[in-house]
Biotite code that builds the C-alpha atoms (Angstrom):
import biotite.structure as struc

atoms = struc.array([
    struc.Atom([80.768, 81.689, -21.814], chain_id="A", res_id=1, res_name="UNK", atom_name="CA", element="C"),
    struc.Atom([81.463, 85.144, -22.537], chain_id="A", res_id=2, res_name="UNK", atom_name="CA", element="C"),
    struc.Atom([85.041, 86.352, -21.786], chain_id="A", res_id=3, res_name="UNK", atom_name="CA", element="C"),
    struc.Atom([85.471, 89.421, -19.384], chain_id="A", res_id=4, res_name="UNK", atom_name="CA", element="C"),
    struc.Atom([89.292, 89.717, -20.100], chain_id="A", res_id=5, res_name="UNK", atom_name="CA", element="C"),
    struc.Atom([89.011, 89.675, -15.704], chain_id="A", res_id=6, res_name="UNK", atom_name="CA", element="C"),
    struc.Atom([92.228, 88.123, -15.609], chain_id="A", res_id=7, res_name="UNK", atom_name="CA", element="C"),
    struc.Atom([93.808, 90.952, -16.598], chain_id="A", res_id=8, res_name="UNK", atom_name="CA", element="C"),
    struc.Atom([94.630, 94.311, -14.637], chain_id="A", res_id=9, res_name="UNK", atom_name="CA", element="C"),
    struc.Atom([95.678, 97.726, -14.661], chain_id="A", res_id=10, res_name="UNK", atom_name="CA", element="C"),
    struc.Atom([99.420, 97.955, -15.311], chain_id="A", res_id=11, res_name="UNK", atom_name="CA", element="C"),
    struc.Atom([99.939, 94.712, -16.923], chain_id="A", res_id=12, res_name="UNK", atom_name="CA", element="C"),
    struc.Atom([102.210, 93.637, -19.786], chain_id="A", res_id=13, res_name="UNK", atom_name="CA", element="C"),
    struc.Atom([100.437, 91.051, -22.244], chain_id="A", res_id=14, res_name="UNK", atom_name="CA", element="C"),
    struc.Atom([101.710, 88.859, -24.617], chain_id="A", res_id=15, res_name="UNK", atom_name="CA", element="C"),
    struc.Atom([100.158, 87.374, -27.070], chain_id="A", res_id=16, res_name="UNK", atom_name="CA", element="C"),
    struc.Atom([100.214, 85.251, -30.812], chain_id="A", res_id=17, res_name="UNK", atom_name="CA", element="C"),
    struc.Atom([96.561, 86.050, -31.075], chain_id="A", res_id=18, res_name="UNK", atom_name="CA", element="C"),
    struc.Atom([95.874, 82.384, -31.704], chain_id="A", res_id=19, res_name="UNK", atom_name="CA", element="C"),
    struc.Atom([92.256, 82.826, -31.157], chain_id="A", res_id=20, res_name="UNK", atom_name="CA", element="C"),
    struc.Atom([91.513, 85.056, -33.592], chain_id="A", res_id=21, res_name="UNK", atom_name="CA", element="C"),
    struc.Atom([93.396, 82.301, -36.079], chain_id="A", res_id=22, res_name="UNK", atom_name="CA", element="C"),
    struc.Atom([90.490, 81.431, -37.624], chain_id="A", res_id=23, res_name="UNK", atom_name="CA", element="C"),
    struc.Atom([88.469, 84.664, -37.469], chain_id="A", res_id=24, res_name="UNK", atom_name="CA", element="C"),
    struc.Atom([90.655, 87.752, -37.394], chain_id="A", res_id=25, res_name="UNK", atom_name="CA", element="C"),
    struc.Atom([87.180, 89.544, -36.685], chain_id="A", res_id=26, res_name="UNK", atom_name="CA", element="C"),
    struc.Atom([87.844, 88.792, -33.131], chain_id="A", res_id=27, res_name="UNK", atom_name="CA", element="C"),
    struc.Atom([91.114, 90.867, -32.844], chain_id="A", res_id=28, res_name="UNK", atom_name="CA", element="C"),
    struc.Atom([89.479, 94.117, -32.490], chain_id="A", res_id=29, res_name="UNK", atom_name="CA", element="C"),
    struc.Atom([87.289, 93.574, -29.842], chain_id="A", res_id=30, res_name="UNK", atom_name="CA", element="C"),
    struc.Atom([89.839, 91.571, -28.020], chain_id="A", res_id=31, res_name="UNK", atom_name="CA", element="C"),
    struc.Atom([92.319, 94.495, -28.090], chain_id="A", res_id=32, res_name="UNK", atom_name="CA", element="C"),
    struc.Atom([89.912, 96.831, -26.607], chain_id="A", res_id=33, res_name="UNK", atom_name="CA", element="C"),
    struc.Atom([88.743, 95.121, -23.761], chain_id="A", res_id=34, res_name="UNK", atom_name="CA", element="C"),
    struc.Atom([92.443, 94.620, -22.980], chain_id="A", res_id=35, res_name="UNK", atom_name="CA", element="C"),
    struc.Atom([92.966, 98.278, -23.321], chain_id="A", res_id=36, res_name="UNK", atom_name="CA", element="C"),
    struc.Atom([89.918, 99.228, -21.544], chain_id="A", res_id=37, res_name="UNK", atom_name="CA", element="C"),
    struc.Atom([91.516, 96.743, -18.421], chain_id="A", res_id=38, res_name="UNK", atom_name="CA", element="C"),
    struc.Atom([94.360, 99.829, -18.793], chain_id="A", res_id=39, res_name="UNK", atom_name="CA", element="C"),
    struc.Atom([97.054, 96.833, -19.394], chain_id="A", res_id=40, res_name="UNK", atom_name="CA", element="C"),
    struc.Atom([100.795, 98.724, -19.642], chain_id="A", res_id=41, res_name="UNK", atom_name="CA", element="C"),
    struc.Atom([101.581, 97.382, -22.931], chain_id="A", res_id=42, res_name="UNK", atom_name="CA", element="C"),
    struc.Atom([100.804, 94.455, -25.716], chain_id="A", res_id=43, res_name="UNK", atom_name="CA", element="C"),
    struc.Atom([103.397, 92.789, -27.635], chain_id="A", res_id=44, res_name="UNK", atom_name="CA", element="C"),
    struc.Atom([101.973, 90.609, -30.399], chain_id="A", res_id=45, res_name="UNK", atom_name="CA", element="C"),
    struc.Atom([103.942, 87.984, -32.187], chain_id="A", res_id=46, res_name="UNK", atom_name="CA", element="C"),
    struc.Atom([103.489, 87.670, -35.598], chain_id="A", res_id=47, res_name="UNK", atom_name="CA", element="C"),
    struc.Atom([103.062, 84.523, -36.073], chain_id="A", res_id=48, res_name="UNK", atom_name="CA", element="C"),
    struc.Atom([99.315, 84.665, -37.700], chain_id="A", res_id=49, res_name="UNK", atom_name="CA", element="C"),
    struc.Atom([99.130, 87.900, -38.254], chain_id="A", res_id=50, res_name="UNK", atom_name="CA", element="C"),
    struc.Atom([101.493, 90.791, -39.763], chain_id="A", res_id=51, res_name="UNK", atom_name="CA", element="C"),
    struc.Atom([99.673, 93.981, -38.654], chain_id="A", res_id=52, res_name="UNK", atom_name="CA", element="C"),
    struc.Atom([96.703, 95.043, -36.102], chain_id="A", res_id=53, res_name="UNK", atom_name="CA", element="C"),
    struc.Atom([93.811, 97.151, -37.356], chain_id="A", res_id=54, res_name="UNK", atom_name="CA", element="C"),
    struc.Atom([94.827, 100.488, -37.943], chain_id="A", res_id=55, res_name="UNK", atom_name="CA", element="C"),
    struc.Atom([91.449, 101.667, -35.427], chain_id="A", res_id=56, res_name="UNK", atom_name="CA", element="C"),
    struc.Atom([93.559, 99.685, -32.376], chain_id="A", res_id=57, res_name="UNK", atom_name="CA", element="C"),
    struc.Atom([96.714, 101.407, -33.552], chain_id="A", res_id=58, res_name="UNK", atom_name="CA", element="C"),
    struc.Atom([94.869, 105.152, -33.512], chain_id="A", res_id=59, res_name="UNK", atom_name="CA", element="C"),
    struc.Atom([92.730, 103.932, -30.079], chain_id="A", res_id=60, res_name="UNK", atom_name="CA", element="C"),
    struc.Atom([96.253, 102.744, -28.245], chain_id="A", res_id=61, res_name="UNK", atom_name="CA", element="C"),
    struc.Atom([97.748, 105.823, -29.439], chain_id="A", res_id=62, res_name="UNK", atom_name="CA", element="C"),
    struc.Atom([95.254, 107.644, -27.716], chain_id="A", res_id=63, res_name="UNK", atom_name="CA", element="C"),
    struc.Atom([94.924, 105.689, -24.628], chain_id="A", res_id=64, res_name="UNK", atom_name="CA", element="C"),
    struc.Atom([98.969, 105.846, -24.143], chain_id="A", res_id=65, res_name="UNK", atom_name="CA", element="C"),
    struc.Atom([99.404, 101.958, -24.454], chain_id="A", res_id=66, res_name="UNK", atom_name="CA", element="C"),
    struc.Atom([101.885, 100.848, -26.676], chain_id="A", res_id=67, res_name="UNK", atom_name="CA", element="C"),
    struc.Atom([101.568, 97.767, -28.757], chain_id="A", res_id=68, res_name="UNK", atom_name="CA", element="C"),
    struc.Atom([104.913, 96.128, -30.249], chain_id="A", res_id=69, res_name="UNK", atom_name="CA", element="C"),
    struc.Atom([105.094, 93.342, -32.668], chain_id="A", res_id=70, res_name="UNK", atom_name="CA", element="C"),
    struc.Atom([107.429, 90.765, -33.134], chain_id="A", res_id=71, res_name="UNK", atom_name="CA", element="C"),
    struc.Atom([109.169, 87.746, -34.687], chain_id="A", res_id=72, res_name="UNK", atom_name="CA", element="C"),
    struc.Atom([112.323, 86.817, -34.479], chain_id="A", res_id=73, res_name="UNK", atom_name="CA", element="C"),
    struc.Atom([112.147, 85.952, -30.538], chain_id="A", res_id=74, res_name="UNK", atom_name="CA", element="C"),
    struc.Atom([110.500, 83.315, -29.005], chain_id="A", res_id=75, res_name="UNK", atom_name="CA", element="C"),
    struc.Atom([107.789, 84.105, -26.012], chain_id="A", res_id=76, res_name="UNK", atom_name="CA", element="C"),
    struc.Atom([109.238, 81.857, -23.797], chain_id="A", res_id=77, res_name="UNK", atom_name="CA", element="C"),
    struc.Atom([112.456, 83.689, -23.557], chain_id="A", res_id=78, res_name="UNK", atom_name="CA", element="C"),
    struc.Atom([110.721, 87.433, -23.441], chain_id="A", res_id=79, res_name="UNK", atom_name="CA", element="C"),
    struc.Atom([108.545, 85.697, -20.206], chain_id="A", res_id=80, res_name="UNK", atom_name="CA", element="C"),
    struc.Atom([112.144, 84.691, -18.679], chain_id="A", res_id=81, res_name="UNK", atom_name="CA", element="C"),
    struc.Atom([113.695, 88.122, -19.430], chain_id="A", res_id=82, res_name="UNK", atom_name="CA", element="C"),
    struc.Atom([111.076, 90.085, -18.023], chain_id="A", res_id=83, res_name="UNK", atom_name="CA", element="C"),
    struc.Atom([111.138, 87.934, -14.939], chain_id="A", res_id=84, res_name="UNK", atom_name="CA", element="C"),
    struc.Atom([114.470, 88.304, -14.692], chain_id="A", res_id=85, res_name="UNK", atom_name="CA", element="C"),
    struc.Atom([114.746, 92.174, -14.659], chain_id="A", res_id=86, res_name="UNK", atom_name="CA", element="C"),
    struc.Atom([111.961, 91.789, -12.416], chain_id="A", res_id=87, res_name="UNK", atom_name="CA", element="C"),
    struc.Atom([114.175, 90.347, -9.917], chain_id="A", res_id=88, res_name="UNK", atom_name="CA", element="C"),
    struc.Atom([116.688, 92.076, -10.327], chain_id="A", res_id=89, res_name="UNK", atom_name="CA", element="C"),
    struc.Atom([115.055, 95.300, -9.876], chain_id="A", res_id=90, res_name="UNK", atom_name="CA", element="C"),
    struc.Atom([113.870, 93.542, -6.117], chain_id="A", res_id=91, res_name="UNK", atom_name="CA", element="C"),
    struc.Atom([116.473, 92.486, -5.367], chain_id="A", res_id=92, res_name="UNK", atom_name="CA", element="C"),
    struc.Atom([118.425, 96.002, -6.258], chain_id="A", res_id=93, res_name="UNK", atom_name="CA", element="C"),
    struc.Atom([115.530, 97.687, -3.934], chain_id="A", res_id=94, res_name="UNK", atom_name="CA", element="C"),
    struc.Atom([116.457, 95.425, -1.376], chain_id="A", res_id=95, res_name="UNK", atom_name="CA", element="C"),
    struc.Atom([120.253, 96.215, -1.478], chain_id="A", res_id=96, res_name="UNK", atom_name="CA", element="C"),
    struc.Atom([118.975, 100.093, -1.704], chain_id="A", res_id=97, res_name="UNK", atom_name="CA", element="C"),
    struc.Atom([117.129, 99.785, 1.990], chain_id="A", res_id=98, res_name="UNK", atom_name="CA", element="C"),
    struc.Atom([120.169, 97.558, 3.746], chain_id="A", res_id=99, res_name="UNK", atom_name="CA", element="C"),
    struc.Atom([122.255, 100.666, 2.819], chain_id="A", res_id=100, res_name="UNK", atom_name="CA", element="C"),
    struc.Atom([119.865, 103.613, 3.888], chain_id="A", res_id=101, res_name="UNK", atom_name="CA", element="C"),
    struc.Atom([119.664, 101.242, 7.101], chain_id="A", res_id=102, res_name="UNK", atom_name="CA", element="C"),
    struc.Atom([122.942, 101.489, 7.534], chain_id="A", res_id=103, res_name="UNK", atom_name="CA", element="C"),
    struc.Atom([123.757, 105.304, 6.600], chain_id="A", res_id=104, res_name="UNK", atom_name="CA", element="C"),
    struc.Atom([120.969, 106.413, 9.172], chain_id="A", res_id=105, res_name="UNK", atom_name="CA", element="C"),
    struc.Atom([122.805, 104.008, 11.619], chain_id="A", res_id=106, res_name="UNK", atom_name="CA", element="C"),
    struc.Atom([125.968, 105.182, 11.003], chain_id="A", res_id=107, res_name="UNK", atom_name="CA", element="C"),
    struc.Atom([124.085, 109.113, 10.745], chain_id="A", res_id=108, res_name="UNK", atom_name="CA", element="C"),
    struc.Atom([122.819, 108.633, 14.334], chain_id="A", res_id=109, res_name="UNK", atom_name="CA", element="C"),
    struc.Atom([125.896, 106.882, 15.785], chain_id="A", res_id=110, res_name="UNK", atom_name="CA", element="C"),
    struc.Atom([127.634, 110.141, 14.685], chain_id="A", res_id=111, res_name="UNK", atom_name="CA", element="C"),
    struc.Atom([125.262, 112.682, 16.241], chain_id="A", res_id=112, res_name="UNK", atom_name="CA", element="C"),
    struc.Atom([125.438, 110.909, 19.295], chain_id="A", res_id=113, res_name="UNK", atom_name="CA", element="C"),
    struc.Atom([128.889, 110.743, 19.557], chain_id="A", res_id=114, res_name="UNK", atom_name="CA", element="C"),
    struc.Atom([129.022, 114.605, 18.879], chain_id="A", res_id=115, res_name="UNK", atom_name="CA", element="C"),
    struc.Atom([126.361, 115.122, 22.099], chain_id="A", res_id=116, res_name="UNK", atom_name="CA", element="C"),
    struc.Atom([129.106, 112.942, 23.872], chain_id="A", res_id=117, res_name="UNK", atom_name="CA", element="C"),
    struc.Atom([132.201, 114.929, 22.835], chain_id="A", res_id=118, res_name="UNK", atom_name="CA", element="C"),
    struc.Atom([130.148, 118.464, 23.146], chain_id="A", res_id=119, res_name="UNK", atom_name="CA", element="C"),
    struc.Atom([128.628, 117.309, 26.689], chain_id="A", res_id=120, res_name="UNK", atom_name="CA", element="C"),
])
């Protein structure tokens, strides 16, 4: 079964080891490119098999705006709970951000009214 890379969309973060291509570092390439062609945000490789990506994905992601990090000394695990993390943080911050624009245009309208009532 041939794989589509489907699972992944525009906007994306992946993270891989590139396990698969353990055995046959051939299949980095092409695996890199589909992902890029899916538009993904960014790839951050751990270099755990491999120390370097083909210089053709480095000039191609350059190109299509997509950075690709490598790393080591951090486990995926915790870079997966980080990431989650901010994410919720940055929800919960927009949620925060809307309580208090609810409550400045209350606290806007309770003041124009209150100026119809004085000028009236």
């Amino acid at each position: 079964m041939k794989n589509t890379y489907n699972v992944f969309s525009e906007g994306d973060f992946v993270l891989s080891s590139l396990f698969f291509a353990k055995d046959n570092p051939a299949l980095i390439e092409d695996a890199l490119i589909k992902l890029m062609k899916r538009k993904v945000a960014g790839i951050a490789i751990k270099t755990v098999f491999f120390n370097d990506i083909p210089k053709s994905i480095k000039s191609l992601a350059e190109t299509m705006h997509i950075p690709i990090f490598t790393f080591s000394n951090a486990y995926m695990e915790d870079l997966i709970i980080c990431a989650n993390e901010l994410l919720k943080s940055k929800l919960l911050f927009n949620v925060f951000e809307e309580q208090i624009e609810k409550l400045i245009n209350t606290m806007t309208i309770y003041r124009i009214r209150k100026k119809q009532y004085v000028y009236s």
